[in-house]
C-alpha positions as CSV (number, residue, x, y, z in Angstrom):
1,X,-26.9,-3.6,-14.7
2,X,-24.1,-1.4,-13.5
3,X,-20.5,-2.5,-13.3
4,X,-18.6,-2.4,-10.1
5,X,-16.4,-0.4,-11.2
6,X,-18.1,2.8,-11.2
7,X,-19.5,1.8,-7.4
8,X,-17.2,3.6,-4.7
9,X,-14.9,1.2,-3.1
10,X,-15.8,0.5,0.5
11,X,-12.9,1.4,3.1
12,X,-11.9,-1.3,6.0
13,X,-11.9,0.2,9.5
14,X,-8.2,1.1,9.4
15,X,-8.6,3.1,6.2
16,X,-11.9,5.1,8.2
17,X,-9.5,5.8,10.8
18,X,-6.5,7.1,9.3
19,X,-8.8,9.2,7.0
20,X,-10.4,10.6,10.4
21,X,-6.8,11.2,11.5
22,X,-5.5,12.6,8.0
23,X,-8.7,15.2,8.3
24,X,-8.1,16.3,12.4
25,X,-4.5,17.0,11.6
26,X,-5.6,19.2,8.5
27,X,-8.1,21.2,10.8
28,X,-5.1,21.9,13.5
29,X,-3.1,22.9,10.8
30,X,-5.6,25.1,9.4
31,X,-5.9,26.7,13.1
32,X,-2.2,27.0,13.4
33,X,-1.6,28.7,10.4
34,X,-5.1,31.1,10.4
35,X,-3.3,31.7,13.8
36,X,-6.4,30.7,16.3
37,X,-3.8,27.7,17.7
38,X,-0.3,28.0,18.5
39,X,2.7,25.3,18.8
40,X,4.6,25.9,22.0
41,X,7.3,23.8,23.4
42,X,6.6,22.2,26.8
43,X,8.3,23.4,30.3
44,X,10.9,20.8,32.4
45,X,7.9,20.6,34.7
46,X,5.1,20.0,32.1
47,X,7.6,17.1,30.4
48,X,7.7,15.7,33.5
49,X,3.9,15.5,34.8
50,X,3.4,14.2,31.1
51,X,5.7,11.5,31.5
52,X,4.1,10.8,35.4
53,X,0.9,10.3,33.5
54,X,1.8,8.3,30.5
55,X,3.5,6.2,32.4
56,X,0.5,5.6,35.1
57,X,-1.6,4.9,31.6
58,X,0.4,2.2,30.4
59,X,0.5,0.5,33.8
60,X,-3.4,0.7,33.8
61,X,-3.7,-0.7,30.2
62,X,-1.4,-3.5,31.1
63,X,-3.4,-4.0,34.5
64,X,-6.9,-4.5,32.2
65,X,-5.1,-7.0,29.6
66,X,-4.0,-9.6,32.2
């Protein structure tokens, strides 16, 4: 019979995620430094539609928890 040990250790759900995470941050920084992606800051405007949004988001997430 074979010992757990050499069995590979199941991850929780947290650990799945954060690996998926961990592995789309590597691919953006493979495209930002192969130069297919660039990093740019964002405009007064584009901050401020961002923030219009985000805000409108967190309104509707607190709308569907009540």
């Amino acid at each position: 019979m074979a010992d757990d040990d050499d069995a590979p250790r199941r991850l929780t759900p947290a650990e799945r995620a954060q690996q998926k995470r961990d592995e789309k941050l590597a691919d953006l920084q493979e495209q930002i430094d192969t130069g297919r992606m660039k990093v740019r800051q964002l405009s007064p405007e584009e901050m401020e539609e961002h923030a219009k949004r985000r805000q409108e988001h967190q309104e509707e997430r607190g709308r569907r928890r009540r």
